[in-house]
N, CA, C and O atoms as a GROMACS GRO file, in nm:
protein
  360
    1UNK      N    1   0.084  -0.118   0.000
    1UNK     CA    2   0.000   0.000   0.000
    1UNK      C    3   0.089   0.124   0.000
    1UNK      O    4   0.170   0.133   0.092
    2UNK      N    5   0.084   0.207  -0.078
    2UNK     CA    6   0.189   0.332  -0.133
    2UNK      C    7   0.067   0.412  -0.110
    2UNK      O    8   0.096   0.521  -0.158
    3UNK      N    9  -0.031   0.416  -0.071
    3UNK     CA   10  -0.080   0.553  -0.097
    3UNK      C   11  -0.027   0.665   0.060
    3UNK      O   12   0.063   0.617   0.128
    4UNK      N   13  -0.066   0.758   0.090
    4UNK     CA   14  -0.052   0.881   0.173
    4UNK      C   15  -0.157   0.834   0.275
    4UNK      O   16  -0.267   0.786   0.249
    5UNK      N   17  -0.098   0.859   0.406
    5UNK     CA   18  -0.262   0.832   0.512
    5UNK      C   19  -0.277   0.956   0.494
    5UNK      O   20  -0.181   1.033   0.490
    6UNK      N   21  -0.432   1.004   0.478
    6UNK     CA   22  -0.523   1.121   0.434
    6UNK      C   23  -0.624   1.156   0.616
    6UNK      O   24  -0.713   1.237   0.638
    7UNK      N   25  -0.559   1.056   0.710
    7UNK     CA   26  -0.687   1.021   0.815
    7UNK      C   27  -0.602   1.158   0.954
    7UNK      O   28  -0.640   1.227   1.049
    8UNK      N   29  -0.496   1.133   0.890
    8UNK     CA   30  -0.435   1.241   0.971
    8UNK      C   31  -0.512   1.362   1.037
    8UNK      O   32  -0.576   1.430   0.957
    9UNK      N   33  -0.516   1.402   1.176
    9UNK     CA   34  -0.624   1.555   1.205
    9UNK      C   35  -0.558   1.623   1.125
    9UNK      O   36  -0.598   1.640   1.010
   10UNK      N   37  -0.420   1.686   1.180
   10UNK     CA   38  -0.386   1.783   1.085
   10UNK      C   39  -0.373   1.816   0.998
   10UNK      O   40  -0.340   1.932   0.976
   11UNK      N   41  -0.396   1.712   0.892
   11UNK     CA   42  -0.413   1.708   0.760
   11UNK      C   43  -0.540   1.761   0.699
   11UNK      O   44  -0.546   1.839   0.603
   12UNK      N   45  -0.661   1.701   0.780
   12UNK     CA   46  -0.775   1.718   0.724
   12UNK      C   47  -0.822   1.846   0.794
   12UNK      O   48  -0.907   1.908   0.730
   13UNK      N   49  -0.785   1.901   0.910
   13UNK     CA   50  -0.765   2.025   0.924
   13UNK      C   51  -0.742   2.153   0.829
   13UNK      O   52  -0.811   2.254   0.811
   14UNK      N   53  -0.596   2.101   0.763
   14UNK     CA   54  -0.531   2.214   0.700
   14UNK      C   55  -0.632   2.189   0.596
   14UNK      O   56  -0.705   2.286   0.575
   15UNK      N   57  -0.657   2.082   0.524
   15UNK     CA   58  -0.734   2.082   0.378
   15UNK      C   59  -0.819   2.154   0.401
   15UNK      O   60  -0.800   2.258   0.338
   16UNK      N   61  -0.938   2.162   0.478
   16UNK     CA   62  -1.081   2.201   0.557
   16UNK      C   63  -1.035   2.391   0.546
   16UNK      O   64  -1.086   2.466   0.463
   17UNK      N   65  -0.961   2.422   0.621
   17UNK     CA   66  -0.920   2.568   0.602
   17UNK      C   67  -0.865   2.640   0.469
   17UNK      O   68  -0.893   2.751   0.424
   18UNK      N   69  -0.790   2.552   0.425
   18UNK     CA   70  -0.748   2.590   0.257
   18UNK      C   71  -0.862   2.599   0.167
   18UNK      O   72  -0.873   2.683   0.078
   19UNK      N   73  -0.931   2.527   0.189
   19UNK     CA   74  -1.124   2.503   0.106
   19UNK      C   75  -1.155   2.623   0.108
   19UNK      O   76  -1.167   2.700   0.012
   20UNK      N   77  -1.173   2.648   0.254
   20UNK     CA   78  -1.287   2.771   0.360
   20UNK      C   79  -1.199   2.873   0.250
   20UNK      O   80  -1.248   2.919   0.147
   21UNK      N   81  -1.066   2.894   0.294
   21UNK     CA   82  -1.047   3.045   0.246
   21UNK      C   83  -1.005   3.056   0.077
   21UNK      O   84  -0.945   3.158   0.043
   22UNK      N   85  -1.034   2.958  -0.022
   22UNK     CA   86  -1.072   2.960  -0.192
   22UNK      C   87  -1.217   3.014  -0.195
   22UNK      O   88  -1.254   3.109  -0.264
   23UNK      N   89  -1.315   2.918  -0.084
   23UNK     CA   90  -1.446   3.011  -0.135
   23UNK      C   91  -1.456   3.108  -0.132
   23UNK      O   92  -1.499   3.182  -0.220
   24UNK      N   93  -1.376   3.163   0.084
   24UNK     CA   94  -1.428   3.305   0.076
   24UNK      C   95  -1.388   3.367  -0.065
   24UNK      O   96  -1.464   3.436  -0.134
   25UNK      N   97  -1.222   3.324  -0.106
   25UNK     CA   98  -1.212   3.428  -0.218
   25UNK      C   99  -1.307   3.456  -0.336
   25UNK      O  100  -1.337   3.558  -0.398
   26UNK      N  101  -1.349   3.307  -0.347
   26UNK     CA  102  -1.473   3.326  -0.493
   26UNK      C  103  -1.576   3.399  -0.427
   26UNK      O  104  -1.622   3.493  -0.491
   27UNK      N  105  -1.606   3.384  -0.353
   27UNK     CA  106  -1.736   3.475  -0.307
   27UNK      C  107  -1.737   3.613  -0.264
   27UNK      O  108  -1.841   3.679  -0.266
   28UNK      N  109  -1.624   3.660  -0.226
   28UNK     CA  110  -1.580   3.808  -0.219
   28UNK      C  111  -1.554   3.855  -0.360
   28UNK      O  112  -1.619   3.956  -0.384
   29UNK      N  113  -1.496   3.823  -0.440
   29UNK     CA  114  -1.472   3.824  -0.592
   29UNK      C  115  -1.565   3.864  -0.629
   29UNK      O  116  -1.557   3.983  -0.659
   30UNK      N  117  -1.713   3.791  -0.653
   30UNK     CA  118  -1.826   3.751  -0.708
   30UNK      C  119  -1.930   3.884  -0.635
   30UNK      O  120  -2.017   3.936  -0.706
   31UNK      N  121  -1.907   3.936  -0.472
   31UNK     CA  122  -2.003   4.038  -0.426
   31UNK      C  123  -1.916   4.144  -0.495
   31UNK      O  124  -1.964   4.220  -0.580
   32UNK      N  125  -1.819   4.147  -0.466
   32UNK     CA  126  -1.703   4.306  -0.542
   32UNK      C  127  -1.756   4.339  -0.697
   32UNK      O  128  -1.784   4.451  -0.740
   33UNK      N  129  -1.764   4.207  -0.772
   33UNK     CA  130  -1.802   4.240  -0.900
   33UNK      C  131  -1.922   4.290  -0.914
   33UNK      O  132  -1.941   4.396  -0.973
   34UNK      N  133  -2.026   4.210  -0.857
   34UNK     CA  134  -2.117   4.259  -0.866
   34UNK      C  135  -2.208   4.428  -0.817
   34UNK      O  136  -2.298   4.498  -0.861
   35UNK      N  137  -2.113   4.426  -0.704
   35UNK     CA  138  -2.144   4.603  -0.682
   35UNK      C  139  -2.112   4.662  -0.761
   35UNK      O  140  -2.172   4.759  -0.806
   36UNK      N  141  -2.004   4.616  -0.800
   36UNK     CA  142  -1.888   4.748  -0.941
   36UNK      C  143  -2.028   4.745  -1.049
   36UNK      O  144  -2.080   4.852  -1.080
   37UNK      N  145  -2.070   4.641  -1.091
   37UNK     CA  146  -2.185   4.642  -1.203
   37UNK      C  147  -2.295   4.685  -1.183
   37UNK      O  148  -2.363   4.701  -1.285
   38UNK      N  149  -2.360   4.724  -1.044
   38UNK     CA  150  -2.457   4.765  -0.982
   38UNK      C  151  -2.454   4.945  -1.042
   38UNK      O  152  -2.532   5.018  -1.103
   39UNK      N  153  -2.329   4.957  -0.988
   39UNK     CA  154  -2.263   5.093  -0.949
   39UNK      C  155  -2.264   5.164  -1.056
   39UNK      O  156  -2.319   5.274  -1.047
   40UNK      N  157  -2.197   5.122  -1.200
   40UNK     CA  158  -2.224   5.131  -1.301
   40UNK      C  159  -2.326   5.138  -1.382
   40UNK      O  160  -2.326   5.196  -1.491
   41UNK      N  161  -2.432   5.070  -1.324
   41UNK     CA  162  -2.599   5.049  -1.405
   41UNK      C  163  -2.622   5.175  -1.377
   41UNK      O  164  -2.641   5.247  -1.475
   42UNK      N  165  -2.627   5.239  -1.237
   42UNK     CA  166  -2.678   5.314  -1.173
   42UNK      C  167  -2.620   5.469  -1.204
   42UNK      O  168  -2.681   5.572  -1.178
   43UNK      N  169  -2.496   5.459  -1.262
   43UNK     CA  170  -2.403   5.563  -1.332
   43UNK      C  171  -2.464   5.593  -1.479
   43UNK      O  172  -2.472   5.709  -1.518
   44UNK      N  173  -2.514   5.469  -1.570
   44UNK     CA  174  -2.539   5.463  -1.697
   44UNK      C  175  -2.673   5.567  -1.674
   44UNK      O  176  -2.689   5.684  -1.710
   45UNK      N  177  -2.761   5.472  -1.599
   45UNK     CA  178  -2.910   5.542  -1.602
   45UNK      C  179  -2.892   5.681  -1.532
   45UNK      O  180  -2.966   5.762  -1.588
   46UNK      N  181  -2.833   5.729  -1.449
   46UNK     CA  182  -2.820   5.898  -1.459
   46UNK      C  183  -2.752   5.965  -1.572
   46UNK      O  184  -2.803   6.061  -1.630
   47UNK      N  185  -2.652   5.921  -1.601
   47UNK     CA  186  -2.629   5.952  -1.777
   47UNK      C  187  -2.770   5.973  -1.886
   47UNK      O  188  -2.818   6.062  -1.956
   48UNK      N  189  -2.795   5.843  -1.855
   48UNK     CA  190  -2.903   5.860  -1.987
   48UNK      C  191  -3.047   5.939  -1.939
   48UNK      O  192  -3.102   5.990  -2.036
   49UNK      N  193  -3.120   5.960  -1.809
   49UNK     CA  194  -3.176   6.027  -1.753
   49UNK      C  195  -3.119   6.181  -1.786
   49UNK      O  196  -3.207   6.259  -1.822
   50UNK      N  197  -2.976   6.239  -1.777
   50UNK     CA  198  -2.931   6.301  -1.785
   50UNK      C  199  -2.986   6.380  -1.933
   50UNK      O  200  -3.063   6.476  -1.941
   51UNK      N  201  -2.925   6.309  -2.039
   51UNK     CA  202  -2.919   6.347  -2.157
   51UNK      C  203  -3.045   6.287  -2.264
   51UNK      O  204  -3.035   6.283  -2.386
   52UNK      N  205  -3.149   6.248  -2.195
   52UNK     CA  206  -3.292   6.241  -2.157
   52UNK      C  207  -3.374   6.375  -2.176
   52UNK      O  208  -3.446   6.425  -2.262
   53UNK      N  209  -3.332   6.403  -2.064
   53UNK     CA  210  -3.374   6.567  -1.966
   53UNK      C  211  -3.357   6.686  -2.071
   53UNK      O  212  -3.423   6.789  -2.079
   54UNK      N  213  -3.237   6.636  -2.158
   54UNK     CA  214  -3.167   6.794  -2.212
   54UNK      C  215  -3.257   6.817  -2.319
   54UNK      O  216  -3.307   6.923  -2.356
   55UNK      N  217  -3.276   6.656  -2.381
   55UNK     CA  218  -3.342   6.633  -2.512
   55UNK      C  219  -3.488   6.750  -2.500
   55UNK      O  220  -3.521   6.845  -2.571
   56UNK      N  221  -3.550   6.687  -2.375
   56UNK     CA  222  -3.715   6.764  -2.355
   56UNK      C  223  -3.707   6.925  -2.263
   56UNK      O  224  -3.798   6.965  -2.191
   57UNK      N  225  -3.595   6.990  -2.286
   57UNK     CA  226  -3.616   7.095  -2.215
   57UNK      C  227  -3.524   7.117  -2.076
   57UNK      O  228  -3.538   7.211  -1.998
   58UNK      N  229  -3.415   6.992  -2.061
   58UNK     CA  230  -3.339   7.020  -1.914
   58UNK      C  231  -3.378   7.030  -1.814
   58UNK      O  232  -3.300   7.062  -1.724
   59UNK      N  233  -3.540   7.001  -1.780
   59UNK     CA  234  -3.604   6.998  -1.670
   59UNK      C  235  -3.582   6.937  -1.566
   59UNK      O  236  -3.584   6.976  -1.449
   60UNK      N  237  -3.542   6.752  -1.649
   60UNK     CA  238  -3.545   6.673  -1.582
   60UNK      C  239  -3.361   6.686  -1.514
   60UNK      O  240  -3.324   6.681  -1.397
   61UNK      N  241  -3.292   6.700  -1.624
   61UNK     CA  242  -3.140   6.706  -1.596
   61UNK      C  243  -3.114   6.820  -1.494
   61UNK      O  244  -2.997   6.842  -1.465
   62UNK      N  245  -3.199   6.888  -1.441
   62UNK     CA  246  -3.131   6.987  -1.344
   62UNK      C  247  -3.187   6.940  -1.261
   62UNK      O  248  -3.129   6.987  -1.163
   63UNK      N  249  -3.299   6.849  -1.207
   63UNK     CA  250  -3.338   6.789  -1.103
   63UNK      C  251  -3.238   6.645  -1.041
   63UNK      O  252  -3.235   6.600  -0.927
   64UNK      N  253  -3.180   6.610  -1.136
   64UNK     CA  254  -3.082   6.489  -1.147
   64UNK      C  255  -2.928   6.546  -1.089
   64UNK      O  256  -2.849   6.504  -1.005
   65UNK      N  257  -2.931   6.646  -1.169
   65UNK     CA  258  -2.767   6.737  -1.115
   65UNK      C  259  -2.801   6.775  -0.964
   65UNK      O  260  -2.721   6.744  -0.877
   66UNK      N  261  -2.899   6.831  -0.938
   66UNK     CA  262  -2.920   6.876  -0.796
   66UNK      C  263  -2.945   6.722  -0.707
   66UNK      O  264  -2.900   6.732  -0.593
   67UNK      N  265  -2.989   6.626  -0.728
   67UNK     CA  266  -2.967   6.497  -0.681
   67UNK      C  267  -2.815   6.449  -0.714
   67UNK      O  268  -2.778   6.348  -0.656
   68UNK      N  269  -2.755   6.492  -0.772
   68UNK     CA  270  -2.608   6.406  -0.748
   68UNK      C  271  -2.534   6.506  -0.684
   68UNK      O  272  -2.424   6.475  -0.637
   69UNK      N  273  -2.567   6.599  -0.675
   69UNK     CA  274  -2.476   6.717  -0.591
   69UNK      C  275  -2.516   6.694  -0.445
   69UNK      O  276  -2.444   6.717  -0.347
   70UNK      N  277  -2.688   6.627  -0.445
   70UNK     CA  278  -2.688   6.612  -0.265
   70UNK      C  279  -2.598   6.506  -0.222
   70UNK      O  280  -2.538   6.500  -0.114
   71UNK      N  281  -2.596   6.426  -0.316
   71UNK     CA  282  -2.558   6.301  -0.270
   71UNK      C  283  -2.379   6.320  -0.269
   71UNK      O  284  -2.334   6.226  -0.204
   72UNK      N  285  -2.294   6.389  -0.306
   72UNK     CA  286  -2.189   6.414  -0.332
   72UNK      C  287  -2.126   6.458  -0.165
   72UNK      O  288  -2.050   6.406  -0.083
   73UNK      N  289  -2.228   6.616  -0.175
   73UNK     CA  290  -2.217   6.702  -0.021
   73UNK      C  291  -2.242   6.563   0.034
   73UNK      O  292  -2.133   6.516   0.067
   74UNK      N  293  -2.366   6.456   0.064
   74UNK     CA  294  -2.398   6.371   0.200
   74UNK      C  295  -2.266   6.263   0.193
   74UNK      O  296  -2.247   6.197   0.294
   75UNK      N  297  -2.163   6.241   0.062
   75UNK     CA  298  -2.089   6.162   0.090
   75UNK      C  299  -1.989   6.235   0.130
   75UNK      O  300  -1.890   6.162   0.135
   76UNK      N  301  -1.961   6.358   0.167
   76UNK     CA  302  -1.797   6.433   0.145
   76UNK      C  303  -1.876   6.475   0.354
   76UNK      O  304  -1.807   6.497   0.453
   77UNK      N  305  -2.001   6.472   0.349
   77UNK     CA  306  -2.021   6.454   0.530
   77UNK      C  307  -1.955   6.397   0.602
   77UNK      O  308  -1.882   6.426   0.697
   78UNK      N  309  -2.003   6.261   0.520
   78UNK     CA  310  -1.959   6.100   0.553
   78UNK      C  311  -1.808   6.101   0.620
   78UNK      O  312  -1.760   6.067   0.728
   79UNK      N  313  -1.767   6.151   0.515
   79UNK     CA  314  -1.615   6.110   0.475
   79UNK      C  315  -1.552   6.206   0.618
   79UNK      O  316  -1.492   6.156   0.713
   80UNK      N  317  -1.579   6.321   0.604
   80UNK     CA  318  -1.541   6.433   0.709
   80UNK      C  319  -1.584   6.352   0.845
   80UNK      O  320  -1.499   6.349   0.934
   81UNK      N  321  -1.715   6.284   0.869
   81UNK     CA  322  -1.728   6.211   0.999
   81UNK      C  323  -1.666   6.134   1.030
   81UNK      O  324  -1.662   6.117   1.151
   82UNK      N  325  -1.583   6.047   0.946
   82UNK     CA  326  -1.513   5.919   0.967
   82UNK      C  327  -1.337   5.981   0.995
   82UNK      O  328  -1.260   5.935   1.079
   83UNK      N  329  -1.316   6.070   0.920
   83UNK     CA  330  -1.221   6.073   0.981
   83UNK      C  331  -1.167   6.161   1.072
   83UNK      O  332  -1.045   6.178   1.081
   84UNK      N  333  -1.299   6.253   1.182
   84UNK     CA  334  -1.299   6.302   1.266
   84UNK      C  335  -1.284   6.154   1.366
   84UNK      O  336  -1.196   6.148   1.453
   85UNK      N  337  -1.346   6.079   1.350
   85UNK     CA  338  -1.370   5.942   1.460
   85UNK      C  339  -1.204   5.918   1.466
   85UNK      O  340  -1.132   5.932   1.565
   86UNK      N  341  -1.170   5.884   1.348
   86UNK     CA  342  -1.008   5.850   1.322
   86UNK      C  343  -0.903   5.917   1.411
   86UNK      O  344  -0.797   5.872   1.455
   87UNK      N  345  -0.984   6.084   1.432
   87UNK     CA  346  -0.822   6.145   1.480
   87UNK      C  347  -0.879   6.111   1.604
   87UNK      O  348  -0.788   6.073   1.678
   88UNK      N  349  -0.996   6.107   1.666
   88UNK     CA  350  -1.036   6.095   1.800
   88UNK      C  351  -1.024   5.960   1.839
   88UNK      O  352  -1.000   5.946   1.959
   89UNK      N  353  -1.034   5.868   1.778
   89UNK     CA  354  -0.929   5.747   1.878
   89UNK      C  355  -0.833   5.747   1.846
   89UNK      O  356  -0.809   5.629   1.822
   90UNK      N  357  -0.712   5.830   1.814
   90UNK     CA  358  -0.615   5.807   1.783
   90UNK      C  359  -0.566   5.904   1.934
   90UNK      O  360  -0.447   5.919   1.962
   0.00000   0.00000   0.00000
């Protein structure tokens, strides 16, 4: 009998953890991509909402600009809150 004992703990240990952390990678892979494509849909359709808007009068496109400008200021809040937290536990 030439084969490898496979019955080993530490063996089937290490295999068991090497598994675990290939999926996490496919599955972190797989959520990352999929936001990036989310993110993008969501970039396209204010584009085309955008140049939509201009077509019928710009009505709609200055309601869209003033929605990405809130959302810009509520992320540059964000950003200013987090790294007030930063210097304060530091």
């Amino acid at each position: 009998n030439l084969l490898p004992n496979l019955n080993v703990e530490e063996l089937v240990r290490a295999m068991l953890v090497k598994t675990n952390d290939m999926h996490m990678v496919i599955y972190l892979s797989a959520l990352i991509r999929s936001v990036i494509a989310l993110h993008d849909l969501v970039n396209n359709k204010i584009k085309y909402n955008m140049e939509a808007g201009e077509d019928e009068g710009g009505k709609k496109a200055e309601s869209a600009g003033k929605e990405k400008k809130s959302e810009e200021s509520d992320k540059k809040k964000v950003d200013e809150g987090e790294e007030k937290k930063e210097e304060d536990a530091k």
